[in-house]
Each structure stands twice: as structure tokens, then as C-alpha cells.
C-alpha positions in Angstrom: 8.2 -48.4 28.3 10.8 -49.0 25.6 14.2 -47.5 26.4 15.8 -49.1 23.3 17.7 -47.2 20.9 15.3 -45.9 17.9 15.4 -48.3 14.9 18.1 -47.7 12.2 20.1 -45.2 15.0 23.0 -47.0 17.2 25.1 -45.5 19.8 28.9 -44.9 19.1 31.4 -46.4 21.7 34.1 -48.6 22.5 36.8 -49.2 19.4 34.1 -47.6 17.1 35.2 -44.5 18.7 38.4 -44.9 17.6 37.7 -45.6 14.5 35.4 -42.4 13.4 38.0 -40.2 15.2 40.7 -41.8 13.5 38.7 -41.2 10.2 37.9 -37.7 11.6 40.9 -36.7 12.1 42.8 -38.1 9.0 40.4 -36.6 6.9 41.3 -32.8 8.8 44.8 -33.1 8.6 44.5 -33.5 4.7 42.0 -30.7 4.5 44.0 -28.4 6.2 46.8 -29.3 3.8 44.4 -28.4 0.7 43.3 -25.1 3.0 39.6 -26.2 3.7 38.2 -24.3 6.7 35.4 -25.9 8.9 31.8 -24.7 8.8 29.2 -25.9 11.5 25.3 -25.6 11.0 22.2 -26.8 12.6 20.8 -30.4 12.7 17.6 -29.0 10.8 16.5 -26.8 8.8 13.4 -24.9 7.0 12.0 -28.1 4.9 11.9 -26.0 1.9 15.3 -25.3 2.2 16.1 -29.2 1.3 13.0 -29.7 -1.0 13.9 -26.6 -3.4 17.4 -28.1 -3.3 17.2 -31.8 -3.6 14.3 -31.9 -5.6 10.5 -32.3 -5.2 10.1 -35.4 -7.0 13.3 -37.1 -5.8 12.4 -40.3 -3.4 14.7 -38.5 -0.8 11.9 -35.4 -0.4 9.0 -37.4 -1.1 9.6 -40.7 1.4 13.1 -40.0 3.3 13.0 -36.8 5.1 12.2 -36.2 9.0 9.9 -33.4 8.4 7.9 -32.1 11.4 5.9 -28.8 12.7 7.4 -26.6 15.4 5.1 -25.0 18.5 4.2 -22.3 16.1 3.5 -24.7 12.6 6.6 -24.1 10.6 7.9 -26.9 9.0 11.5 -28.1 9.6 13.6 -31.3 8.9 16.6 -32.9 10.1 19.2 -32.6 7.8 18.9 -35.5 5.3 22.4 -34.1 3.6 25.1 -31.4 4.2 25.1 -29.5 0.8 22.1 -27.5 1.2 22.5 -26.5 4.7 25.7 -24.9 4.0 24.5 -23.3 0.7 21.9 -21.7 2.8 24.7 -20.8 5.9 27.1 -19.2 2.8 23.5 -17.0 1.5 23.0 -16.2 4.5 25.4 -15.1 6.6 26.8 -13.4 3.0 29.9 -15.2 3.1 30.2 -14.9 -0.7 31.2 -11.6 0.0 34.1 -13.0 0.7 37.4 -13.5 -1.6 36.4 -16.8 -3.9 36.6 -19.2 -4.1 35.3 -20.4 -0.6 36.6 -24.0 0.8 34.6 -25.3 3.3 34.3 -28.7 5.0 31.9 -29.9 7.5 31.6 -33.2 9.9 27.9 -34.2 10.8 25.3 -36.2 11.8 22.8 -36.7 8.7 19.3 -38.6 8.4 17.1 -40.5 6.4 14.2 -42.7 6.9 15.3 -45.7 5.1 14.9 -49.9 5.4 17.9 -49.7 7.8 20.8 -52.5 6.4 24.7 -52.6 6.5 26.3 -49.5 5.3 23.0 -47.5 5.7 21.5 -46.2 8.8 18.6 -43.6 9.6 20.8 -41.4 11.2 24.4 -41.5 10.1 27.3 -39.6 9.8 28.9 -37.9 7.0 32.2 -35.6 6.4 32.3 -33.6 2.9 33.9 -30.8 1.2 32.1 -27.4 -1.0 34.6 -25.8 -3.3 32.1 -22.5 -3.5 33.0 -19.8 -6.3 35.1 -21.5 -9.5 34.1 -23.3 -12.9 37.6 -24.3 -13.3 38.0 -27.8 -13.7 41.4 -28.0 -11.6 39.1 -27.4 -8.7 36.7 -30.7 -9.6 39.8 -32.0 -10.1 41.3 -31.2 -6.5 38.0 -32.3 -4.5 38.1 -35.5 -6.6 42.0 -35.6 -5.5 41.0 -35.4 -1.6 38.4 -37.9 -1.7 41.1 -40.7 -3.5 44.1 -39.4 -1.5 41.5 -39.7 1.9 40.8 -43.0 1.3 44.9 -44.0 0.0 45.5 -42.7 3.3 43.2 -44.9 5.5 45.1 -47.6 3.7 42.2 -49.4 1.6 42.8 -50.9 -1.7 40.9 -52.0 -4.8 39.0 -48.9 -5.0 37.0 -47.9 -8.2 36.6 -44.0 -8.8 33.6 -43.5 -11.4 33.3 -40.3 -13.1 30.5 -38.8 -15.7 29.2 -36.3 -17.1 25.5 -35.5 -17.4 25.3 -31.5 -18.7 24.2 -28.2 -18.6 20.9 -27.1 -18.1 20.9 -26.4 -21.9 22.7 -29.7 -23.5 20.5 -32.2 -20.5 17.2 -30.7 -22.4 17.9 -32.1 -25.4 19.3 -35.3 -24.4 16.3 -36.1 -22.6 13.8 -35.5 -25.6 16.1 -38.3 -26.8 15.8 -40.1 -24.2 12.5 -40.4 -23.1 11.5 -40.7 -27.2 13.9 -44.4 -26.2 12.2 -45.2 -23.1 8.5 -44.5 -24.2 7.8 -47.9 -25.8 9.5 -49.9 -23.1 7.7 -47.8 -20.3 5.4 -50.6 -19.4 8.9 -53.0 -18.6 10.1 -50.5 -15.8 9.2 -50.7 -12.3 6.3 -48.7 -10.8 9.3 -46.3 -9.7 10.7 -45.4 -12.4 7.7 -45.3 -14.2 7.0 -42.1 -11.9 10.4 -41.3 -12.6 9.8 -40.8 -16.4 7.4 -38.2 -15.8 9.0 -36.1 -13.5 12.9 -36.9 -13.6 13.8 -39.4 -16.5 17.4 -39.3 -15.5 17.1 -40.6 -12.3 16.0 -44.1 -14.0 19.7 -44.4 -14.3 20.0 -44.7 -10.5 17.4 -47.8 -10.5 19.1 -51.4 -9.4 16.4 -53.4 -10.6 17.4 -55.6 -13.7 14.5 -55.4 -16.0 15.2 -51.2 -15.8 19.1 -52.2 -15.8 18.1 -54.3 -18.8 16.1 -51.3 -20.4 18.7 -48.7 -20.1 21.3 -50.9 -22.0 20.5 -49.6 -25.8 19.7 -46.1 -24.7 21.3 -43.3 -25.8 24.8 -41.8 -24.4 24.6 -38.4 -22.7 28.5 -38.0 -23.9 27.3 -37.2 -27.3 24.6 -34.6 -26.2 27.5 -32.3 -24.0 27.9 -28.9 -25.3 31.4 -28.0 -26.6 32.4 -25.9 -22.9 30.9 -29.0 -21.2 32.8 -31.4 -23.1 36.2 -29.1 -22.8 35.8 -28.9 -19.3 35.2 -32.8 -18.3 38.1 -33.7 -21.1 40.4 -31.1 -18.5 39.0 -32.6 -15.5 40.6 -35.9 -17.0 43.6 -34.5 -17.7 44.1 -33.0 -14.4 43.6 -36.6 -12.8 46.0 -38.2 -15.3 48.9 -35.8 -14.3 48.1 -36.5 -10.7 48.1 -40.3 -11.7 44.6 -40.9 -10.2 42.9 -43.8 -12.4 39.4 -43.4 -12.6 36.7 -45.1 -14.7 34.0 -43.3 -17.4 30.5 -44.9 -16.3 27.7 -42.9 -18.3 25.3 -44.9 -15.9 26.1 -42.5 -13.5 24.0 -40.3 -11.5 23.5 -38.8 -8.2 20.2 -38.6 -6.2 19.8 -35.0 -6.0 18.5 -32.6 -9.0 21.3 -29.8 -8.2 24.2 -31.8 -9.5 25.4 -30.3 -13.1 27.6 -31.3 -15.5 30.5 -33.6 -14.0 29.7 -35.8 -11.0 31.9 -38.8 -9.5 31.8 -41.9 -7.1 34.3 -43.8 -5.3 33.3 -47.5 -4.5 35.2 -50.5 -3.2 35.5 -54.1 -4.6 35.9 -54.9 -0.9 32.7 -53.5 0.4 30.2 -56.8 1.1 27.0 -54.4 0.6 24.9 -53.9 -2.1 25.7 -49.7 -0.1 29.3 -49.9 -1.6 29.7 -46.3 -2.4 31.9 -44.9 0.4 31.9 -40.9 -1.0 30.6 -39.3 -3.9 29.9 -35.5 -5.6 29.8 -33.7 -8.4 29.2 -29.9 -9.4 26.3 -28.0 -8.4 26.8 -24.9 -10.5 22.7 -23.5 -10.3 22.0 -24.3 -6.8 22.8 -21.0 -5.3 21.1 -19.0 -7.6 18.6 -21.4 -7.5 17.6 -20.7 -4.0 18.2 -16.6 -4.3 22.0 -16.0 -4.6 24.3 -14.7 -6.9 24.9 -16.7 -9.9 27.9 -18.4 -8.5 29.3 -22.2 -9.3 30.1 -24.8 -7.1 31.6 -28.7 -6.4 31.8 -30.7 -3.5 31.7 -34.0 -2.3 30.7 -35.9 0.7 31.7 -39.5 2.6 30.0 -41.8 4.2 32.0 -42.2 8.1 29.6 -45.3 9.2 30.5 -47.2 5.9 34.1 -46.5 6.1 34.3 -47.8 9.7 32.7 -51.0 8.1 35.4 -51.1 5.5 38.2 -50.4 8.3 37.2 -53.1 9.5 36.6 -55.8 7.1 39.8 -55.2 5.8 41.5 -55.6 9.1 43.0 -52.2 8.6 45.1 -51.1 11.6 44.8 -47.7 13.1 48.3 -46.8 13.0 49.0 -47.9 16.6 52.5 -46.4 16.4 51.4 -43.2 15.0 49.6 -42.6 18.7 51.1 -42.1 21.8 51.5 -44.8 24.2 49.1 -45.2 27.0 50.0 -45.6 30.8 47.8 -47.3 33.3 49.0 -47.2 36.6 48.0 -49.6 38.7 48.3 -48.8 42.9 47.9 -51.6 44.9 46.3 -50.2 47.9 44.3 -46.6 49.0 47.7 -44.9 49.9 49.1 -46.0 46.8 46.4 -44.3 45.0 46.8 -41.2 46.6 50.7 -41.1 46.2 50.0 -42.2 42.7 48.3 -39.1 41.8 51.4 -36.7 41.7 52.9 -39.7 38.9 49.7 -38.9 37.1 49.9 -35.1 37.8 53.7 -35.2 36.0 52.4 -37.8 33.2 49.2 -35.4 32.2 51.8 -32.2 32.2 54.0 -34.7 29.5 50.6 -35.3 27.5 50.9 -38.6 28.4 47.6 -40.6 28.0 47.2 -42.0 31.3 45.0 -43.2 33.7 44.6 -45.3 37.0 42.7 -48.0 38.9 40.1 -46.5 41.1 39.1 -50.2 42.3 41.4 -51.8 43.6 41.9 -55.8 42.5 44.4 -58.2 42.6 47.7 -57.3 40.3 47.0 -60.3 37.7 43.3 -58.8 37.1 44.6 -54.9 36.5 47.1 -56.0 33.9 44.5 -57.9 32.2 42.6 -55.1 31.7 45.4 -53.0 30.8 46.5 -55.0 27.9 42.2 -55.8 26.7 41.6 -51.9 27.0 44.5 -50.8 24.7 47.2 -49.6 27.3 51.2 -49.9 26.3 53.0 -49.5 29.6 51.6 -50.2 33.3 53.2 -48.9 36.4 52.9 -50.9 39.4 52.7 -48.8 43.0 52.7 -50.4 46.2 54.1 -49.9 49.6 57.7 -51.0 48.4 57.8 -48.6 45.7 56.3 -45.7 47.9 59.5 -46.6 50.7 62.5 -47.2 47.5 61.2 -44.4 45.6 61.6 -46.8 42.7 58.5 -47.3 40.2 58.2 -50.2 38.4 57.6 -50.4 34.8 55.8 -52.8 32.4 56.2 -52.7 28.6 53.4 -55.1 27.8 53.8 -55.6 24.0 57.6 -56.6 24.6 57.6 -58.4 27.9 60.4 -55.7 29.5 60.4 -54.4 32.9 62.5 -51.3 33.8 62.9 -49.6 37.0 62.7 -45.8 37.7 64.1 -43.5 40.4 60.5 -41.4 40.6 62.4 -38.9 42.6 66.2 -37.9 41.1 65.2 -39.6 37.5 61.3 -39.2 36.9 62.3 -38.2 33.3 63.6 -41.9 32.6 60.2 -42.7 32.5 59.2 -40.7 29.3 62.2 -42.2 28.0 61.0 -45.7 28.3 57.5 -45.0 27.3 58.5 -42.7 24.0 56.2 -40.4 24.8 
């Protein structure tokens, strides 16, 4: 019987931990600041509610998606991405009823059956953003200016933020005549992909890394010159917007994103740091027919969505430090016998009241072994109780990053001790 973990899935412990919920967390303080509220949906859905969304003929419907029959023959799939389950949640539930424009985020657990490699999992996790209700470029602008200002915050450098525009329903017809009139006598020098690609979704050739398509695409035409005046007006303010919040960014008319709702402007940050050839950390665009599209009101949209697993790479490839002394120290008390520990619990008793992350040995080893552990498992302070302390009535106090060693009257003076630890 194999009681191994599924391929492409691991489990999340240890400083990983730390890291997603310092990514978590950092990413919902920012929100809140931008006045994002948090939506929650199921881990699967209706299949057609991703296949009418992300596209029939897109390699994520046709080969990625964990699609199975319930007890009663319905088909459902695990989420393979977040947009489309909360387009349906918002149609649903009516919530465009509501004053617009609606700004919801979401955290979740996402999945895809790929060649698991670095940066890309079969289940993985995912944080992202829907700006539900405006066609004003100030809001592309603003979800663009979370996604750089997330990642500023995390502290990573040399990253790339690549923006395009690929149209309108209306000005994308006619660029593709063009374009597949370019590609139709080098057709035989693209991969059997895009090939099938040419047929049913041209522009997705764009999205191929292999170099004899690469080497294809370089004389073909430029979707920039096919934009309809409003599209063009509204990328040209999108630009603007990010100039005036100083936010360099990069034009790459290569661009596209994997699903067939995205519309006009779309965008892409990736790092020079990343060792992957999965070097995109987050990436969106506007999806301004996808709720009508699936039987809503004609209403626009833009949103964004971040890779957690390949920013915990990143984190730590780049040695990037959690912010120790934005956290609150941590207190391990260590009693040195049975009565110790039970005397011990009224320090952790008025430590917990404090909010003081805390904890204590439960087995009992020798002194040098318990501090040891303290320092490996991340604690600041240690408090030493033994039979001397329990008769004196004074605790004894480690700072183990600077080697000091304080003692505290637990009864008269028990305050002196969140004074030490700077809790």
C-alpha cells in the first residue's frame, strides 16, 4: 500500500509555514489598505463552469483539469484557477446587486495536472485580486499597483513587470485575419501544438517557448497597430497612471495569458532572480466579457492572481528574511523537573494573557539539550524553572540572541519580564 504523498502535491510544514503565512499575511494587510474584502468558495466546481470560461481549446481544459463524475454523473472539477469560481459566486449569489465596483480577494488551493518541476506543482496555491464593475483604467492601474507594491514589500529586487495589450473583441478580429494570413505559409515550421493552435486559438501561439515558433513569431505583425481608438486611449492611461505612481514597467507585445477571457490590457510580473524556466510569480489582465459570457449583466472586470509556492521559492533563494523583528519574541520555558512543570503553568497562564508566544518542555531533558532546541526551533528568550527558582521566587531569564541573563521577582515584579522580552 503506498502511503506517499500524490505526485506533484507536497505537504506544508516546518519554516515553509512561515513563509506562506508571512506571504499571506503581507499580502492582507496591503489589501485591506486598497479596501479589498475576502471571498471564499468551493475547491470544485461544475466543469462547465471553467471550460465556458477558460476556453475549450485551451491546453488547460483539454489536458490539465481534474475533472470527475459525482454519485449521481455530474461532472465537476477541482479548481484549476480562482477567476471563474468567483465570477460564478458574484452571479450567483447576485452580488452585483451590490454598489460597484466590487473588490474582492481570495487565498486558495488551485490544481492542474502538469509535468510537476520547480515553481510548478499539481496542486498549488494561489492569492489574487477581482476588481468587478469599472472600465476605468485607474482601476487596471491600481491592481497592477498591488501586485508591484506586494512583491516591493516582500523585499525582492530585479523584478520585470510586462504589460500588453491584445484588444477588443472587435479590433482582435481583424488583427487575426492578419495574422494568421502571416503564419499560413510557415504553418508547417510550428510545433504539432501550435499547429492545433492556429486553428482554434491563433493567439495563444504567442505563449509557445519553443524556438522554431519563437523564431516564427519574430516578423509577424504587431497587435498595437490593430487597437481601436478607446482601446488604445485606455492602455495609453493605464501607462500614465503607472508613470505617476513611478512603477517601471516594460511593453512586451509577445504577451499573452492562457485563458480566452482576458481582453484588452493584460500584465506579468517576473523575476531575473527566479532559476526556473516558471519565472512568472503573478500575472492578470481584464476580463471585460466573461460575466456576460456566462449569463450576467454586461459588466467589466480586472484582476490578477500570484503564485504563493513560487514566491516561497524566491523568499528563499534570495535569502530574504522574514522580518524577525517585526514578530514578537518567543518564550520557551524550560522546567527542570514534574513540579517545575506544574508551577510553570501559571508563568504560561500570565505570558498567554500578555499574547506572548510561548510554550514549554513537556519532556523533560537535561538543560544543555532544551536550550538547543530553543535556539534550532526559533525561540528568543528561555526561562529556566527549577526547585531554586520555585523556593526564591526568582525566574531566570535567557536572551539567547545577545548572551544576557536577567533575573525576575515572578511574584512582586512578574511585569519585568515583559519588559525584558519587548513583548
Amino acid at each position: 500500500m503506498d502511503l506517499s504523498s500524490p505526485r506533484g502535491t507536497i505537504d506544508i510544514y516546518g519554516e515553509d509555514i512561515d513563509y506562506r503565512n508571512y506571504i499571506i499575511n503581507t499580502a492582507r494587510e496591503i489589501l485591506k489598505i486598497f479596501s479589498f474584502a475576502e471571498i471564499i468558495t468551493p475547491a470544485f466546481e461544475y466543469t462547465n463552469v471553467f471550460s465556458r470560461s477558460i476556453g475549450e481549446d485551451t491546453d488547460i481544459v483539454q489536458k490539465q483539469m481534474y475533472t470527475f463524475a459525482d454519485k449521481k454523473g455530474r461532472s465537476l472539477t477541482l479548481r484549476p484557477e480562482g477567476t471563474a469560481s468567483i465570477v460564478r459566486a458574484v452571479l450567483e449569489n447576485k452580488i452585483y446587486s451590490e454598489k460597484l465596483p466590487l473588490k474582492l480577494f481570495y487565498i486558495g488551493n488551485m490544481f492542474r495536472y502538469e509535468k510537476p518541476q520547480k515553481g510548478r506543482m499539481r496542486e498549488f496555491w494561489q492569492f489574487g485580486i477581482e476588481s468587478i464593475g469599472s472600465d476605468n483604467p485607474i482601476i487596471d492601474a491600481e491592481a497592477i499597483w498591488i501586485l508591484n507594491l506586494f512583491f516591493e514589500k516582500l523585499g525582492f529586487k530585479k523584478l520585470i513587470l510586462k504589460i500588453n495589450n491584445i484588444g477588443c473583441s472587435k479590433c482582435r478580429k481583424k488583427f487575426l485575419e492578419e495574422f494568421k494570413k502571416y503564419l499560413k505559409p510557415e504553418i508547417e515550421k510550428l510545433c504539432s501544438d501550435c499547429r492545433k493552435r492556429f486553428k482554434e486559438n491563433p493567439l495563444r501561439i504567442f505563449d509557445c517557448k519553443k524556438t522554431n515558433c519563437r523564431e516564427v513569431l519574430t516578423g509577424s505583425p504587431d497587435i498595437y497597430y490593430y487597437l481601436c481608438s478607446e482601446c488604445k486611449k485606455k492602455f495609453e492611461e493605464i501607462l500614465m497612471c503607472l508613470k505617476s505612481l513611478d512603477i517601471k514597467y516594460k511593453i512586451d507585445k509577445s504577451l499573452v495569458r492562457g485563458f480566452d477571457y482576458y481582453t484588452g490590457s493584460i500584465f506579468e510580473i517576473i523575476s531575473e532572480n527566479l532559476e526556473s524556466a516558471q519565472n512568472a510569480l503573478g500575472g492578470g489582465g481584464r476580463y471585460d466579457n466573461l460575466i456576460s459570457e456566462l449569463g450576467g449583466p454586461d459588466i467589466p472586470a480586472t484582476g490578477f492572481a500570484v503564485g504563493i509556492d513560487r514566491t516561497i521559492i524566491l523568499m528563499k533563494q534570495l535569502n530574504i528574511d522574514l522580518k524577525k523583528s517585526d514578530r514578537k519574541s518567543k518564550v520557551y520555558l524550560i522546567a527542570m523537573d514534574r513540579n517545575s512543570q506544574i508551577f510553570s503553568i501559571r508563568i504560561l497562564k500570565y505570558l498567554r494573557e500578555k499574547e506572548v508566544v510561548c510554550d514549554i518542555n513537556f519532556n523533560i531533558r537535561s538543560l544543555k539539550k532544551e536550550i538547543k532546541w530553543a535556539r534550532d526551533n526559533g525561540y528568543n528568550f528561555i526561562i529556566i524553572v527549577g526547585e531554586d527558582e520555585i523556593k526564591s521566587g526568582n525566574l531566570t531569564i535567557k536572551d539567547i540572541d545577545k548572551f544576557k541573563q536577567y533575573k525576575v521577582d515572578w511574584k512582586n515584579k512578574k511585569e519585568k519580564i515583559i519588559e525584558i522580552i519587548g513583548a
